[in-house]
N, C-alpha and C positions, 0 to 999 in steps of 0.2 A: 841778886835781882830775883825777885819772886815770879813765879811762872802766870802766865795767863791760862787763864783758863780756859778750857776748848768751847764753852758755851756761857757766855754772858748771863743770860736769863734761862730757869729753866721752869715748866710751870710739869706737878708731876701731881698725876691724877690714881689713887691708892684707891680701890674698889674695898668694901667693906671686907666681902669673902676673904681676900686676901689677906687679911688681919687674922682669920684663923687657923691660918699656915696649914698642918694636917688635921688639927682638930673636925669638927662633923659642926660645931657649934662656938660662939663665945671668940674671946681675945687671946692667941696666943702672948705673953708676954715674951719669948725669946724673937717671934716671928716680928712683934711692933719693935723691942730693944733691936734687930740688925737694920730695919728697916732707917729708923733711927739712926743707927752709925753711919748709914751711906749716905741719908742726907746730910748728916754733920760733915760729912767727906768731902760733899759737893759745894756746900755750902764753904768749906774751910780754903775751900779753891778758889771762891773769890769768887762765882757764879751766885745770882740770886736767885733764889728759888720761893716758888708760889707750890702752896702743900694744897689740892683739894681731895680730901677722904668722902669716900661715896657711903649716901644714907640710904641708901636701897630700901633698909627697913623703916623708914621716918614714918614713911604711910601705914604704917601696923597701930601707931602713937594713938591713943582716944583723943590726948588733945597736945599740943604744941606751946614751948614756953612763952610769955608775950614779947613780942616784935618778931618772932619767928615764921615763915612761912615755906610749904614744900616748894623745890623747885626741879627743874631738872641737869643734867649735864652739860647742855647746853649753856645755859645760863649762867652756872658755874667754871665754867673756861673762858667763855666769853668777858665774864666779870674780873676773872682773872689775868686775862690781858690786857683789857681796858686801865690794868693798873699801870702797866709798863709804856701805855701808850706817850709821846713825847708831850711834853705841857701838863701830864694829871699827874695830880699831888698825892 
């Protein structure tokens, strides 16, 4: 019998900075690969998971690709639950 998982839905909010693990700048690529694994962990447990990565820097952009618009954290959690909500598709 396969285990349940301790949390059904999980909605996990990755702040840009975070991506540069000690780096000063830029992507760490070992810091994004673990971050990676533990979602595939969460994920492999039968929890669904909602990924929002923060654009802190979006507002630096001259300009935005089309249909894109800034938004803030808010709106992005909110949108994110709104998925899970009972009846939306």
């Amino acid at each position: 019998m396969a285990a349940v998982p301790r949390y059904r839905r999980v909605l996990l909010k990755i702040s840009g900075e975070a991506l540069m693990g000690s780096q000063s700048y830029g992507i760490d690529v070992s810091t994004v690969e673990r971050i990676a694994a533990d979602i595939k962990e969460a994920f492999d447990s039968g929890s669904e998971i909602c990924v929002v990565i923060g654009g802190g820097n979006a507002k630096r952009l001259k300009e935005l690709p089309p249909g894109c618009r800034l938004g803030d954290n808010v709106n992005a959690f909110e949108g994110g639950c709104r998925l899970w909500q009972n009846g939306a598709e």
